[in-house]
C-alpha positions as CSV (number, residue, x, y, z in Angstrom):
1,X,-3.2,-2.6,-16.3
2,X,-6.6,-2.7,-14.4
3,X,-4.9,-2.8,-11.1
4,X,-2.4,0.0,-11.8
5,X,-5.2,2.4,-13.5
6,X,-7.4,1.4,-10.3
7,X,-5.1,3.3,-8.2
8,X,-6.7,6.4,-9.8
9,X,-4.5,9.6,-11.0
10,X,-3.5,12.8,-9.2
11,X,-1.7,15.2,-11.3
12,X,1.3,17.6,-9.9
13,X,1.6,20.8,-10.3
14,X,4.1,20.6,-13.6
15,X,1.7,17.5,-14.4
16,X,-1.1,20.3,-14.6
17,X,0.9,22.7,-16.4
18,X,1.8,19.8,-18.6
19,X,-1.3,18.7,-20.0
20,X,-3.5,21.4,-20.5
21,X,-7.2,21.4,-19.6
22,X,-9.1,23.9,-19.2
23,X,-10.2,21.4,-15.6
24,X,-9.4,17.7,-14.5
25,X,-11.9,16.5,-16.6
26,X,-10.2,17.4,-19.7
27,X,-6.8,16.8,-18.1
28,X,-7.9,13.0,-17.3
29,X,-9.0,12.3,-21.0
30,X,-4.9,13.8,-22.4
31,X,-3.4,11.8,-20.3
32,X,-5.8,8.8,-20.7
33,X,-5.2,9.4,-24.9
34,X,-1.1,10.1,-24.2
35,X,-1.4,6.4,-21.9
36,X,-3.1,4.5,-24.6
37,X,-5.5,3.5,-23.0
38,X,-8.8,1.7,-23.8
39,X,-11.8,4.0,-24.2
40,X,-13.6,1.4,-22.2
41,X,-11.3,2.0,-19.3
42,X,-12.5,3.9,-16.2
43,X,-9.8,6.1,-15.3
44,X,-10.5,8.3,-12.2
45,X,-8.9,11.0,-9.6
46,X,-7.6,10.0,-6.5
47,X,-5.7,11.9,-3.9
48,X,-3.6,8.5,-3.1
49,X,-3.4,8.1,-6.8
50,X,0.0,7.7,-8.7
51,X,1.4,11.1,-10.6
52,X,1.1,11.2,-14.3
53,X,4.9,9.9,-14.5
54,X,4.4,7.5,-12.4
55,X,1.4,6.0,-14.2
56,X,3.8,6.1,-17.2
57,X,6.2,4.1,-15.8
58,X,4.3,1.7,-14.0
59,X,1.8,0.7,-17.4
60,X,5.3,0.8,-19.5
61,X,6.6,-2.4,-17.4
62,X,7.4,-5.3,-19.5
63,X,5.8,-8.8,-18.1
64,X,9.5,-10.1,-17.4
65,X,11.5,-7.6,-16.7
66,X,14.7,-7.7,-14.4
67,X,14.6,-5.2,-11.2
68,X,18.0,-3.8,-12.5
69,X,16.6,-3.1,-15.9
70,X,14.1,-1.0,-15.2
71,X,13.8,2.8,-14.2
72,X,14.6,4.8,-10.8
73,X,11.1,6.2,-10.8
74,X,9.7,2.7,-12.0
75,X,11.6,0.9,-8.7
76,X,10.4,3.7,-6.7
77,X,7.1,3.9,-7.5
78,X,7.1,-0.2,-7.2
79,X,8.2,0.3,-3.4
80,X,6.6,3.4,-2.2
81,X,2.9,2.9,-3.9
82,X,2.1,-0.4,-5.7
83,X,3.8,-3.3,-4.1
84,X,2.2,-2.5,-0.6
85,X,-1.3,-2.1,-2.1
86,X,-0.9,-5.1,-4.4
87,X,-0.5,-7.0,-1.1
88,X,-3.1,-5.1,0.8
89,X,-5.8,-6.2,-2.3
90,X,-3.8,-10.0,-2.2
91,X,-5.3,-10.5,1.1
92,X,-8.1,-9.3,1.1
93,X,-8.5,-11.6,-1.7
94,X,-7.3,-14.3,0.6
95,X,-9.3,-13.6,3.5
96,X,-12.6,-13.9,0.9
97,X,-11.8,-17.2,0.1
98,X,-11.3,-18.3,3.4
99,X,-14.5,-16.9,4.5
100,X,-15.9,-18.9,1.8
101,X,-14.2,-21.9,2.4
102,X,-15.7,-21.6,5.8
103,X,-19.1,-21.2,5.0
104,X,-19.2,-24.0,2.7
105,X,-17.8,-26.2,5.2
106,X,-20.2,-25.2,7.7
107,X,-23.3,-25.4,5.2
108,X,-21.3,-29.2,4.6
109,X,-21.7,-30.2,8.0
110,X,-25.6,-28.7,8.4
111,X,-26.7,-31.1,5.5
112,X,-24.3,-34.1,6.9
113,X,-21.8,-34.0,3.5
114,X,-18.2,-34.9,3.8
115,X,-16.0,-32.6,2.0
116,X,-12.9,-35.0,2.4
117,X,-13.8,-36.9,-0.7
118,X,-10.3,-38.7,-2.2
């Protein structure tokens, strides 16, 4: 949920139409009450952002769900949006790490400590 509502929310025109607020502000808190979502949750406005149907579709995924269950807009959505930033944040988790790893190794060697303990 935290990665999808990261993404942030950009309504459509029919989206605006749809929700009515007098601005975003009050267009962002009806769609954050008709998402269910927790008041703690930071839900924000991004021009990359999903559309309010997509946001819907992607937080209504079940955990195990077969590809040829789900919805055309859910498989869409899943190709065209999240997948490719799910593996853009992926590695730049990976890269972290590996940064990490290196700087531990090097702080290793600097204070003579082997790190290839069995």
């Amino acid at each position: 949920m935290t990665f999808i509502t990261k993404m942030g929310l950009w309504f459509t025109k029919a989206e605006e139409n749809e929700l009515k607020g007098n601005s975003n502000v009050d267009r962002l808190k009806i769609a954050k009450e008709k998402l269910h979502l927790p008041d703690k949750l930071v839900l924000r406005f991004s021009e990359k952002g999903l559309s309010y149907r997509e946001m819907r579709a992607m937080l209504n995924l079940p955990k195990k769900q077969k590809y040829s269950d789900m919805t055309t807009e859910q498989l869409v959505t899943l190709r065209n949006k999240v997948l490719f930033r799910l593996q853009k944040e992926i590695d730049g988790h990976i890269f972290s790490w590996n940064r990490l790893k290196k700087q531990i190794q090097l702080v290793a060697k600097a204070k003579g400590v082997d790190l290839n303990i069995v």
